[in-house]
Steps between C-alpha positions, in 0.01 A plus 500: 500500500665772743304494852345834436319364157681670294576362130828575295364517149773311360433191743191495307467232241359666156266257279406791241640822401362748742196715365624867477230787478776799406442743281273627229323793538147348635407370820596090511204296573568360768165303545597309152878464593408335814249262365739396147761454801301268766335281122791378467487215784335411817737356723799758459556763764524851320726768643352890385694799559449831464628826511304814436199711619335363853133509301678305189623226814139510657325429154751201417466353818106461460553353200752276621254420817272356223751235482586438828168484614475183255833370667728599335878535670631866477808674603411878484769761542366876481729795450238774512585868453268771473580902346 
């Protein structure tokens, strides 16, 4: 890992497809999304990205808080952008 703690995504070692909440025409749930993702095992560390509105970000890193507060191991990368 570079000195500055920065990751390259493809140094990243995938176990599962990555969960993609793209399209449609309604809002994703992001509270289900997150909690189908972090089911799946204990013990993993989960890396959640996301790109879109800063008050989409803030809601999926509560939910994702959840999880950490429990222990979980997260990498969170936020590209916010607002209109």
């Amino acid at each position: 890992m570079p000195v500055d703690g920065s990751v390259e995504l493809d140094e990243l070692q995938w176990t599962e497809e990555p969960v993609k909440a793209t399209g449609g025409r309604e809002k994703p749930n992001l509270r289900k999304i997150v909690d189908e993702t972090f089911r799946h095992g204990s013990e993993e560390r989960i890396a959640v990205l996301v790109c879109g509105p800063a008050q989409m970000a803030r809601e999926l890193r509560t939910h994702v808080g959840r999880w950490v507060e429990k222990g979980r191991e997260v990498f969170f990368h936020d590209e916010s952008f607002g209109w």
